[in-house]
C-alpha positions as CSV (number, residue, x, y, z in Angstrom):
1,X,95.3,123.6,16.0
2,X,95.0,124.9,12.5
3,X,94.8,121.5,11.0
4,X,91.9,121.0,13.4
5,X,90.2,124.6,13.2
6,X,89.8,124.2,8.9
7,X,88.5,120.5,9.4
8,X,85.9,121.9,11.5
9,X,85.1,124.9,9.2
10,X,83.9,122.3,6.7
11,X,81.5,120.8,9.0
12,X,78.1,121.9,8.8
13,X,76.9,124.3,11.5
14,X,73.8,121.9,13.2
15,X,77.0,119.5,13.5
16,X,79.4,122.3,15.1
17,X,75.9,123.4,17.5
18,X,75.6,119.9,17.9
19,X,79.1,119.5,19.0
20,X,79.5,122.7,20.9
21,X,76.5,121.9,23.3
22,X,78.3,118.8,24.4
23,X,81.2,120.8,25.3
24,X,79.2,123.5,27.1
25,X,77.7,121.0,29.2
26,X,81.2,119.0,29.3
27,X,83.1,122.2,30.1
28,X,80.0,123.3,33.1
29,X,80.6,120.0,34.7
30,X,84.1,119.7,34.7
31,X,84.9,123.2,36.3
32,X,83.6,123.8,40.4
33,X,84.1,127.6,39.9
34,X,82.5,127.9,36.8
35,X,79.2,126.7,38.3
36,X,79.5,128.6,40.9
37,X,79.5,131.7,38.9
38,X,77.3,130.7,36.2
39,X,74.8,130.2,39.2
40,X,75.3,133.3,41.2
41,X,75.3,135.6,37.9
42,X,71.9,134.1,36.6
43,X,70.4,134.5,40.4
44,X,71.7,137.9,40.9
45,X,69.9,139.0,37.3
46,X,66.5,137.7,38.3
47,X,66.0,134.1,36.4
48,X,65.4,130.8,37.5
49,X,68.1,128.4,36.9
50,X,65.5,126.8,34.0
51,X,65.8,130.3,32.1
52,X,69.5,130.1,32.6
53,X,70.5,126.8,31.9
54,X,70.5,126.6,28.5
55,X,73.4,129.2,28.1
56,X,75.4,126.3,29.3
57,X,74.8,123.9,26.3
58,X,75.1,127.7,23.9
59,X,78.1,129.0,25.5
60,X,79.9,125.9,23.9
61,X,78.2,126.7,20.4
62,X,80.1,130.5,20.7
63,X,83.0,128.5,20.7
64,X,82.5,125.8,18.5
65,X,81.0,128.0,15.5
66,X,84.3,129.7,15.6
67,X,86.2,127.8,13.1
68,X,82.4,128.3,10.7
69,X,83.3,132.0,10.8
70,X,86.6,132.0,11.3
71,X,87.9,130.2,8.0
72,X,85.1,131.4,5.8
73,X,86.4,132.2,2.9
74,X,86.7,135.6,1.7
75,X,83.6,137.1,0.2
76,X,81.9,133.6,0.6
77,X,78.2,134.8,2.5
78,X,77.6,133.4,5.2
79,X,75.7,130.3,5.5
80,X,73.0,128.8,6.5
81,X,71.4,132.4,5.8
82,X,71.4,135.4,8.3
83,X,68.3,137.2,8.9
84,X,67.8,141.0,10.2
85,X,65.5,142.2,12.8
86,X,65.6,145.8,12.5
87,X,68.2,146.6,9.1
88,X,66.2,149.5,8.6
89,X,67.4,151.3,11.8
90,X,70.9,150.9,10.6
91,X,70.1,152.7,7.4
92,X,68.0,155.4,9.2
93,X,71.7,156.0,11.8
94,X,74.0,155.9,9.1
95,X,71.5,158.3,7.1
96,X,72.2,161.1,9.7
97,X,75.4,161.3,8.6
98,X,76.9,160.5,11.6
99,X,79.1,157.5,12.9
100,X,77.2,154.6,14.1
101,X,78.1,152.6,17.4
102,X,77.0,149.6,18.0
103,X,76.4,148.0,21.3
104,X,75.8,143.9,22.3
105,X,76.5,141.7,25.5
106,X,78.0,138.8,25.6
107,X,75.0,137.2,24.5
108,X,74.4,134.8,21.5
109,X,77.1,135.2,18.6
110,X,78.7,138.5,18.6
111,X,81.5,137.5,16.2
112,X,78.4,137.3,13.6
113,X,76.5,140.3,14.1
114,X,80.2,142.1,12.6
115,X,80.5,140.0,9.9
116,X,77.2,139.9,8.7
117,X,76.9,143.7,8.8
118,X,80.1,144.0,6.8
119,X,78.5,141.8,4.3
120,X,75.1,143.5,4.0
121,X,76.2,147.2,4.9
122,X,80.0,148.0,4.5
123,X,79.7,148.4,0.8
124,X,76.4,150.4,0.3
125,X,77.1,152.6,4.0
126,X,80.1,152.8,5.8
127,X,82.7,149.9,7.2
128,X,82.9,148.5,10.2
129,X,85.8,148.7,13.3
130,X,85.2,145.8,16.0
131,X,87.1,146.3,19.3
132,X,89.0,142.9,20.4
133,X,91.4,141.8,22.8
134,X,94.5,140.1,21.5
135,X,94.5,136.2,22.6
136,X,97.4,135.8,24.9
137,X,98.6,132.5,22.7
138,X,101.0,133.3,19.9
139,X,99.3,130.8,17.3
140,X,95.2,131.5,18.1
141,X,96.4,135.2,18.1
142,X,97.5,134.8,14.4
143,X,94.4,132.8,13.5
144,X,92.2,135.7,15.1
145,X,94.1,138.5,13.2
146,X,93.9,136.7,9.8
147,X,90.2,135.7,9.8
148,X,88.7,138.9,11.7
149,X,90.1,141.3,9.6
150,X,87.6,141.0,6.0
151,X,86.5,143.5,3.6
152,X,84.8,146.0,5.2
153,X,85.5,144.8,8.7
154,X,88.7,146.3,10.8
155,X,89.3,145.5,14.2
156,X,91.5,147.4,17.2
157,X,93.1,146.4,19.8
158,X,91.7,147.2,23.5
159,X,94.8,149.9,23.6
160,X,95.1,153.7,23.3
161,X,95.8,153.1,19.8
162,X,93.2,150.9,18.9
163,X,90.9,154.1,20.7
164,X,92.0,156.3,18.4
165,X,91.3,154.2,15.9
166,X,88.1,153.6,16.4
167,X,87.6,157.9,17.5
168,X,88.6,158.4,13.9
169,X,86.2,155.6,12.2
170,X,83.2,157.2,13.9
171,X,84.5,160.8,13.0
172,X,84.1,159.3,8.8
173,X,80.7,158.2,9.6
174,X,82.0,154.7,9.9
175,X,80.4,152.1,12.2
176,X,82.4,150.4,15.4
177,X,81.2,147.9,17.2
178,X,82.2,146.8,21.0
179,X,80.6,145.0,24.2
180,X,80.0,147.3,26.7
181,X,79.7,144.7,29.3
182,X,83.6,143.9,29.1
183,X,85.7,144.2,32.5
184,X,87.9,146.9,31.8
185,X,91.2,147.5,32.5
186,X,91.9,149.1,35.8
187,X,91.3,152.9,36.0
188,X,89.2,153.0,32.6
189,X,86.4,152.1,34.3
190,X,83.6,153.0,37.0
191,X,81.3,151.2,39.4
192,X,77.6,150.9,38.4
193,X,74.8,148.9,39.1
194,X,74.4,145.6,37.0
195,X,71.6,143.8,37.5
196,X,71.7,145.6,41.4
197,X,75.4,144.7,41.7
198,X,77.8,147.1,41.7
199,X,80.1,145.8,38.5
200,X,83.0,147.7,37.1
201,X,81.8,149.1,33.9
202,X,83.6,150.6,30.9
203,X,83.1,154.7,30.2
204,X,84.7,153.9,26.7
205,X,80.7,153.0,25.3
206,X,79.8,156.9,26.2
207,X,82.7,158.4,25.4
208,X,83.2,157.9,22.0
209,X,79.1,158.7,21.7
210,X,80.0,162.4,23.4
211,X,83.0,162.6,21.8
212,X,82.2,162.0,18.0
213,X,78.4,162.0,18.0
214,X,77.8,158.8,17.1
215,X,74.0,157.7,16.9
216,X,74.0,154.1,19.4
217,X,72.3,150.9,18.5
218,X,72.3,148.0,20.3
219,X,72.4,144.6,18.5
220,X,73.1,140.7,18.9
221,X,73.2,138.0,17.3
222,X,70.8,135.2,17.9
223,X,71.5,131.2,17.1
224,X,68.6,130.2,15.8
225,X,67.5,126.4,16.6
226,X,69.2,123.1,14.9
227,X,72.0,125.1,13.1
228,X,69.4,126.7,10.9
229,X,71.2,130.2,10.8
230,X,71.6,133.5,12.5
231,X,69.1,136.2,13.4
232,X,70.8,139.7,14.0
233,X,68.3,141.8,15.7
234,X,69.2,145.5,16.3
235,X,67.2,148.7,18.6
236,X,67.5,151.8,19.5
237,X,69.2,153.1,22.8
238,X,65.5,153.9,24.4
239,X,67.2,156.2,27.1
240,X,69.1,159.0,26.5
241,X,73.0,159.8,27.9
242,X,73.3,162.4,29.9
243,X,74.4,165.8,28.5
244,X,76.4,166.8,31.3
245,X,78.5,163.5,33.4
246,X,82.1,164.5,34.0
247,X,82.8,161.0,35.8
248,X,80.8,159.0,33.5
249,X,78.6,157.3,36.0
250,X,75.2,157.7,35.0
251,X,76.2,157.5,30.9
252,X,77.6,154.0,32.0
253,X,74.8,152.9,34.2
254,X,72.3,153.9,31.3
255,X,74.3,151.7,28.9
256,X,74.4,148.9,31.8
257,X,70.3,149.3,32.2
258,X,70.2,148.7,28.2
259,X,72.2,145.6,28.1
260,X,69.9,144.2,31.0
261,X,66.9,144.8,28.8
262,X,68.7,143.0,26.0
263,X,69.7,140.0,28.4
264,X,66.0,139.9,29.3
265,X,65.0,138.8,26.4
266,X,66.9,135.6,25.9
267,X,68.8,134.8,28.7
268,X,69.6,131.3,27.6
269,X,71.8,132.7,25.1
270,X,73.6,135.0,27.7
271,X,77.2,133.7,29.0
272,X,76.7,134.0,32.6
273,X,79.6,132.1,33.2
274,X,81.5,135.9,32.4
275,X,83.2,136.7,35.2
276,X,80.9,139.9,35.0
277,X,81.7,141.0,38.6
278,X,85.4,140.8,38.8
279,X,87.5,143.6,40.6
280,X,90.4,145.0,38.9
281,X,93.7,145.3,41.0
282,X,93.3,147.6,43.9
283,X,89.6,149.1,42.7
284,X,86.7,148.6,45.2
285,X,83.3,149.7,44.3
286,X,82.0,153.1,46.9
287,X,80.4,151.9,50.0
């Protein structure tokens, strides 16, 4: 696999787009259950299977750009170039003096929106944490370690400890980043409206914002067209968390409401085929 992951890196990125959409489709075809869910997600949210379908062809770029960013070298920018949409709010947040979170889907590429930040901001500002969770394969865990973890950019574990870690980056004035619309584990979670479906949604988002004072900003990472590059557009959290939400449920459902707006405005680069809606062991959402 690594033989095969550094031949790739050295392909150019329209070739690894190229290459990945065939697999998307490949991959959508090949899998009963996947279709299923990539049509029922994209329904419940609202769009027409034509605003949906081409996530199918980009969910296969997200994985075949990997090796791209993956093996970059170190302190080699990335390439073709990335282009902001909204730098200057990250300036403004970091400018408070406080710790900066930053929030994205699983939309477009999200592994880029942490590298390119460490590359434009963790020198002048503040370094980067990313929350991840551990690949279950030996090997690919290894390779995710190694090529994740660049100057500027740390990542934590989806643990207590990796928490804490995180609690403490924002409490420098550090940046994390993490995707809200992950399925946590069992108990660390509450049931909220997504898209008028009650999902089970993460109260880690709001916490660490009550708990440190972090300013929020939401940011992805779009593909632009033909392997021409990366856009990373960033905005404000338009709606504010509650000040008083013991249980979390309304700070979460604000969060979910900001990653629908986000979704909204490029839904062919959302992964629909997340299995958004799962229920953890023995949790049911309230009648």
């Amino acid at each position: 696999m690594l033989s095969l992951f550094r031949w790739l890196a050295r392909r150019p990125l329209w070739f690894l787009h190229a290459l990945g959409a065939v697999l998307g489709w490949l991959t959508y075809w090949a899998s009963p259950t996947y279709r299923q869910r990539f049509a029922a997600n994209a329904r419940q949210a609202g769009f027409a299977p034509a605003q949906a379908r081409p996530s199918i062809a980009a969910a296969g770029r997200m994985v075949a750009e990997l090796p791209f960013l993956w093996m970059r070298p170190v302190g080699e920018p990335i390439r073709p170039v990335v282009t902001w949409d909204g730098a200057d709010l990250v300036a403004a947040a970091h400018a408070q003096g406080r710790g900066v979170l930053f929030l994205t889907p699983h939309m477009g590429s999200f592994e880029v929106t942490a590298q390119a930040y460490a590359e434009r901001f963790a020198a002048t500002l503040a370094p980067m944490t990313v929350l991840f969770r551990p690949a279950r394969k030996a090997a690919l865990r290894r390779l995710m370690n190694g090529s994740r973890a660049r100057p500027g950019l740390a990542t934590a574990p989806a643990t207590l400890a990796g928490v804490r870690q995180m609690i403490r980056a924002l409490r420098r004035g550090e940046a994390v980043g993490l995707l809200p619309d992950q399925v946590p584990p069992e108990g660390m979670g509450v049931w909220v409206p997504f898209f008028g479906q009650p999902a089970y949604t993460m109260t880690l988002a709001a916490r660490l914002i009550q708990q440190t004072g972090a300013v929020p900003l939401l940011i992805w990472g779009e593909r632009l067209a033909r392997g021409a590059g990366y856009r990373v557009r960033v905005s404000a959290l338009d709606e504010a968390l509650p000040a008083a939400d013991p249980a979390q449920a309304e700070s979460a459902a604000v969060i979910n409401r900001a990653m629908e707006r986000l979704i909204r405005q490029c839904p062919g680069q959302y992964l629909w085929g997340y299995n958004r809606y799962k229920r953890p062991r023995s949790t049911e959402p309230a009648a």
